[in-house]
C-alpha positions as CSV (number, residue, x, y, z in Angstrom):
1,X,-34.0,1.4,13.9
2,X,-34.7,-0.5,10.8
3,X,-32.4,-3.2,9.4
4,X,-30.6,-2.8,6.5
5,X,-31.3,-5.1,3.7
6,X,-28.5,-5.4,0.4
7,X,-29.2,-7.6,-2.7
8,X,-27.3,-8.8,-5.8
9,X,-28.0,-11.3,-7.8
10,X,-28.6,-14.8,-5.4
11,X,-26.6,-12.7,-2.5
12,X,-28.1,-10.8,0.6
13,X,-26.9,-9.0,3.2
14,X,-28.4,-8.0,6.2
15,X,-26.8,-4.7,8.5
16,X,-28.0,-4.3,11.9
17,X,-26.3,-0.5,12.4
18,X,-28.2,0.1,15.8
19,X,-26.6,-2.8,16.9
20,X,-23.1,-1.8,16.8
21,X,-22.8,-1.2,13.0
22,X,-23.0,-5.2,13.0
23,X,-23.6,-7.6,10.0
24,X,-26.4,-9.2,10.9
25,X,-25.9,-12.2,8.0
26,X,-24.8,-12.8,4.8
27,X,-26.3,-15.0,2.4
28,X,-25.2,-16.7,-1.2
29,X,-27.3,-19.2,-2.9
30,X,-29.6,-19.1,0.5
31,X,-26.3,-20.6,2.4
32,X,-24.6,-18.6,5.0
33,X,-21.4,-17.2,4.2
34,X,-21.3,-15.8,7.5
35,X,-22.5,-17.3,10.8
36,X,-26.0,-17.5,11.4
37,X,-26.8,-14.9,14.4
38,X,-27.0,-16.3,17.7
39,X,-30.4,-16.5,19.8
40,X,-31.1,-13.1,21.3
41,X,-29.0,-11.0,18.9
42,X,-31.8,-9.2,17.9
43,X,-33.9,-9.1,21.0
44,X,-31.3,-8.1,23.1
45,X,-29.4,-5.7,21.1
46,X,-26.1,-8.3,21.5
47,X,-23.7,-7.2,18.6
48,X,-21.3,-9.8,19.7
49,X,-24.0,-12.5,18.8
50,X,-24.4,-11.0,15.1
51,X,-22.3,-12.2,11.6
52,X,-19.2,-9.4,12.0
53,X,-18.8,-6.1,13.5
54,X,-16.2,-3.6,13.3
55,X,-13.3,-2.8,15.5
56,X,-12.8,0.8,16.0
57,X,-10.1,3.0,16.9
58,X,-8.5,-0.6,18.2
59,X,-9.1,-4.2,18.0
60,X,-8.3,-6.8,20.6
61,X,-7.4,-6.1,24.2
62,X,-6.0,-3.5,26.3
63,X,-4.0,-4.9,29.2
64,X,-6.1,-4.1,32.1
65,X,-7.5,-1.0,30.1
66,X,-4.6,1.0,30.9
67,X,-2.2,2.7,28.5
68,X,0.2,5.4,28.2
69,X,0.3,7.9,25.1
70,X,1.9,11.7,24.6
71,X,2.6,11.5,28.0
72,X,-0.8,10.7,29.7
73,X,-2.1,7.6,31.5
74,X,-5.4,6.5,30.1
75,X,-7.6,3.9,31.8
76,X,-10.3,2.5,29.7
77,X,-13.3,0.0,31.5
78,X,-11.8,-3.5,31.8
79,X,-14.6,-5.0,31.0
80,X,-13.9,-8.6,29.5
81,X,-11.6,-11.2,31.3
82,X,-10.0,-7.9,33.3
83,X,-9.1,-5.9,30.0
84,X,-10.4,-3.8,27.7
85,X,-11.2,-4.9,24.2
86,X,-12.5,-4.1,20.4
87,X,-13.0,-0.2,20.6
88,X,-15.7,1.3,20.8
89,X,-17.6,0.9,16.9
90,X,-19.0,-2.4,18.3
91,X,-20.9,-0.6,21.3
92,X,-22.6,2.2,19.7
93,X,-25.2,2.7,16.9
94,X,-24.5,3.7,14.0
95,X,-26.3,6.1,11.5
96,X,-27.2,4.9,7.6
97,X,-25.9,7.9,5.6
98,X,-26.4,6.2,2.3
99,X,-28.3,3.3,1.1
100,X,-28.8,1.7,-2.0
101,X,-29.9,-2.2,-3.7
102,X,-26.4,-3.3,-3.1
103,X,-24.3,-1.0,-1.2
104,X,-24.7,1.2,2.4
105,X,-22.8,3.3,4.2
106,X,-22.9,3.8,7.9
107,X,-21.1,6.7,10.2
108,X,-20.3,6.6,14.3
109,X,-18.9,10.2,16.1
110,X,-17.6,9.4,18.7
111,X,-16.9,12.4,21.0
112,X,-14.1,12.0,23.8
113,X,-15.7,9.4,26.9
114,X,-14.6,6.7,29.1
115,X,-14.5,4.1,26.2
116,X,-12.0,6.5,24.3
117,X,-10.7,9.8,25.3
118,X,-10.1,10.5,21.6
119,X,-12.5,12.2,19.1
120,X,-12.6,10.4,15.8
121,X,-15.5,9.8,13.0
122,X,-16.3,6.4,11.8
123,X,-17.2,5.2,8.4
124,X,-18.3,1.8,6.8
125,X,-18.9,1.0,3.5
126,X,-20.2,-2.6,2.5
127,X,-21.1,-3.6,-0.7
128,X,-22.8,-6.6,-2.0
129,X,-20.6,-7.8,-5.1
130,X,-21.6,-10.7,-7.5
131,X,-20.9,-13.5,-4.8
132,X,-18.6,-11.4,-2.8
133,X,-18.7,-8.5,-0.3
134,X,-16.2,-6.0,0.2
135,X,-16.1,-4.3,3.2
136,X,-14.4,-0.8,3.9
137,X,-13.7,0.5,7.3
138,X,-12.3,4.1,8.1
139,X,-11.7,6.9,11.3
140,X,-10.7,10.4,11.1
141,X,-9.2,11.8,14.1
142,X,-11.2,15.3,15.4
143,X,-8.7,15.6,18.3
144,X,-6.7,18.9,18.5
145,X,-3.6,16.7,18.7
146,X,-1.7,13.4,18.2
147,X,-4.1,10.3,18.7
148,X,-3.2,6.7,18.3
149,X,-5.5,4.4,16.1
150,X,-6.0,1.2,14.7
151,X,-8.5,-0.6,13.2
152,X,-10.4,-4.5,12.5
153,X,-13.0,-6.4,10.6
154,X,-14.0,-9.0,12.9
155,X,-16.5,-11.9,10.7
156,X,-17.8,-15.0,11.9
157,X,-18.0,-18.0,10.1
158,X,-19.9,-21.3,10.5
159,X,-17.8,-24.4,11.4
160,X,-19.7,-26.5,8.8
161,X,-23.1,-27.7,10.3
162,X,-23.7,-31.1,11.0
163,X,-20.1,-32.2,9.1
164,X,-18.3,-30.9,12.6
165,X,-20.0,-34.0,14.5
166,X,-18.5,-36.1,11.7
167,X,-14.9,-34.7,12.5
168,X,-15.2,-32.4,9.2
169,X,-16.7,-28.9,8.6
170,X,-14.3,-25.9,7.2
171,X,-10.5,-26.0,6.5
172,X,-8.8,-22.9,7.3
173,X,-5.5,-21.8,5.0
174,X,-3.5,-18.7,5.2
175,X,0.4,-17.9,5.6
176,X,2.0,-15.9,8.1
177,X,5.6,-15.1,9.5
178,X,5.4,-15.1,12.9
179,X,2.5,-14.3,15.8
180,X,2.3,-13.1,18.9
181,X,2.2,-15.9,22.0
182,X,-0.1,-15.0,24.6
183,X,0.3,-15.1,28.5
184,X,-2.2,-16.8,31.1
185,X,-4.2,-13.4,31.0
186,X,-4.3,-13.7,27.3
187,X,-2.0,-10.5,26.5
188,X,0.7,-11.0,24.1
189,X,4.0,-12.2,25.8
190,X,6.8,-12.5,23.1
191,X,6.6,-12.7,19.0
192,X,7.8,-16.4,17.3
193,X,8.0,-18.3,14.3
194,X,4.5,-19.7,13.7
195,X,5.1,-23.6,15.1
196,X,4.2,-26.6,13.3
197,X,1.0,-27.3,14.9
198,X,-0.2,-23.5,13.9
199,X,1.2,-23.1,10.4
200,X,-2.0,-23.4,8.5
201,X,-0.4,-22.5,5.1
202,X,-1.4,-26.3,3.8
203,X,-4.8,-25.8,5.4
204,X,-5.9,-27.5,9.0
205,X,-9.3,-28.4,9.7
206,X,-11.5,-25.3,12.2
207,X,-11.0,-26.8,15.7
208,X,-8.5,-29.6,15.3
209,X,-5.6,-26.7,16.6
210,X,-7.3,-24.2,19.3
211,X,-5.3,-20.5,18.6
212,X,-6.9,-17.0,19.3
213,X,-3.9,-15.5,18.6
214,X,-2.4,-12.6,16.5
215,X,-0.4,-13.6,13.4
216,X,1.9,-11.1,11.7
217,X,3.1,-10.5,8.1
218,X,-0.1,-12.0,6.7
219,X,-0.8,-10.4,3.0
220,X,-3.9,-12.9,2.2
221,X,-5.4,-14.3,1.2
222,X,-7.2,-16.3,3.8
223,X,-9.2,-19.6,2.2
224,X,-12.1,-21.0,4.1
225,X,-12.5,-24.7,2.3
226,X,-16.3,-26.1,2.7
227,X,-17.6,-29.0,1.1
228,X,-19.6,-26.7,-0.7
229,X,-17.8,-23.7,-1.7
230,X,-14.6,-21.6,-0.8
231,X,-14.5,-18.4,0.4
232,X,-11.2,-16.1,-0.3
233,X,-10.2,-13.4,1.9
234,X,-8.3,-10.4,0.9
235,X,-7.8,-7.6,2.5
236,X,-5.8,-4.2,2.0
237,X,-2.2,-3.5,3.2
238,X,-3.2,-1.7,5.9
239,X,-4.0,-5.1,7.3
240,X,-1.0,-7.0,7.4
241,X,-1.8,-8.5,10.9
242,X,-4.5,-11.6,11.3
243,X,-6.4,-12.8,14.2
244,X,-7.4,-16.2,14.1
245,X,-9.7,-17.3,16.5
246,X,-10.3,-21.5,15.8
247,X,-12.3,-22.8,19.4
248,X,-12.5,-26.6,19.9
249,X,-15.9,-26.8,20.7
250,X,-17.6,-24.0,19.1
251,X,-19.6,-24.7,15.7
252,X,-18.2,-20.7,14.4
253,X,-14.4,-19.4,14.4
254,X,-13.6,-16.2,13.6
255,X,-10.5,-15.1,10.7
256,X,-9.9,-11.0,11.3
257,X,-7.8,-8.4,9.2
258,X,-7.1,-6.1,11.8
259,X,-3.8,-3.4,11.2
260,X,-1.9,-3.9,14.6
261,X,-1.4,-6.5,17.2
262,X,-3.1,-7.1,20.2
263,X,-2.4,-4.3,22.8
264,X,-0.3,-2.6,20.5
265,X,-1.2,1.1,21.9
266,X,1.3,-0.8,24.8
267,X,4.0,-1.8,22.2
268,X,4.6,1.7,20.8
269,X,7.7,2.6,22.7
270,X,9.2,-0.8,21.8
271,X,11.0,-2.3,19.2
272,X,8.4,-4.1,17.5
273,X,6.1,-3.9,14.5
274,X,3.0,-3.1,16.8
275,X,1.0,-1.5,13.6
276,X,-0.9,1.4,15.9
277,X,-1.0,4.6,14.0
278,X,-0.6,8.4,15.7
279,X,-3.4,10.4,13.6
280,X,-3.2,14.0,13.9
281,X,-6.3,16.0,13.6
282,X,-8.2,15.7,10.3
283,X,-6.0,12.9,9.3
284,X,-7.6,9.2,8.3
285,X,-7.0,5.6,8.2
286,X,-8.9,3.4,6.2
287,X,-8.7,-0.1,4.6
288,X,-11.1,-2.9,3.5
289,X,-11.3,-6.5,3.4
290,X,-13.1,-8.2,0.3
291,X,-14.6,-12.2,0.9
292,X,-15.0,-14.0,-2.4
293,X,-17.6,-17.0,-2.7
294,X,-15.8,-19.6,-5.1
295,X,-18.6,-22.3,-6.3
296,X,-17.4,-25.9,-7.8
């Protein structure tokens, strides 16, 4: 399948949508907002190497790809460190139902398997803005009853090029009110005020503090601080929830609206804001994120 090519002004995007429905970059000014794909994306049809890919009907992980719902036990592959993770969007081509200079839309129907045992239809939207890109995600359920869903825009972004060796690169900001504390097995343990070395509402520099965590209450925006540029995310309501992702010794990092916390299909029998929605049939959920290039 063909890739996908969107222009405005000194912006392009590039969609890989037989590649998971993946982003394959994103350009402004001939700089990457987005990170650059990795070797082998392409070649070897690795969505997780592109720029961003969406999460669909879940983000994050599965304990152990089991879950209960309506009164049946699901088990789902376990397939990355002994869980399940990101849906199944990310593993499937998608088809271009519209295209045009700046804007394409892509669909996924997904019929009941061992990645999901849900019927549900997929939609993207992303559009190529003056210096911006908004990017819309949606699912309608097609099961004949109550299915749970969720959904998550997962970007990548570059650390900063040569300034990481020189102990700079990109400042991340955002404010949350709590986030989820992972166990050994990466699976969220217990939910608590975001500690010092975390809070990132003044800004800390990409790497200096290692999370991949789950932050709650965040309502944006998210500011990426380059020596160059910043780039602003908002996102819809719907995505009150924020995966941050910062690895020491990575040159990307990774901010992600998503609209529930990390194996909330788990949480939904508890007292907790998980954010997992039960769809009934014919019923959707759909947000979208919007990133905002701010030049000196």
């Amino acid at each position: 399948m063909d890739l996908v090519k969107l222009r405005r002004g000194e912006g392009e995007v590039v969609l890989a949508p037989h590649i998971g429905g993946g982003i394959l970059s994103w350009t402004d000014r001939d700089q990457a907002m987005l990170r650059p794909p990795l070797p082998g994306a392409l070649e070897l049809g690795l969505v997780r190497n592109l720029a961003a890919m969406p999460l669909v009907p879940y983000s994050n992980r599965i304990d152990r790809g089991l879950f209960g719902f309506a009164g049946t036990r699901y088990e789902l592959p376990a397939t990355f460190g002994g869980h399940a993770i990101h849906g199944v969007g990310w593993k499937r081509p998608w088809t271009v139902t519209r295209s045009s200079d700046d804007t394409a839309t892509l669909r996924l129907d997904h019929a009941p398997d061992e990645l999901w045992p849900f019927a549900f239809q997929a939609e993207q939207e992303v559009t190529l803005g003056e210096a911006a890109l908004t990017w819309r995600l949606s699912m309608t359920s097609h099961h004949d009853g109550p299915a749970p869903a969720g959904l998550g825009l997962h970007p990548y972004f570059p650390r900063g090029g040569d300034a990481v060796a020189r102990g700079a690169g990109a400042s991340l900001r955002f404010a949350a009110d709590g986030v989820w504390l992972n166990g050994p097995d990466s699976i969220p343990m217990r939910r608590a005020p975001v500690p010092d070395e975390w809070d990132h509402a003044g800004g800390k520099r990409v790497g200096a503090t290692v999370v991949d965590n789950c932050f709650t209450g965040w309502r944006g925006p998210a500011l990426l601080d380059y020596a160059t540029h910043t780039l602003a995310i908002t996102a819809d309501p719907l995505f009150r929830f924020l995966v941050a992702f910062t690895p020491e010794d990575k040159d990307f990092f990774a901010v992600e609206p998503v609209s529930h916390m990390n194996d909330g299909v788990n949480r939904m029998d508890a007292d907790v804001d998980h954010g997992v929605v039960t769809l009934q049939g014919g019923e959707t959920l759909a947000g979208a994120m919007r990133m905002d290039v701010h030049w000196p």
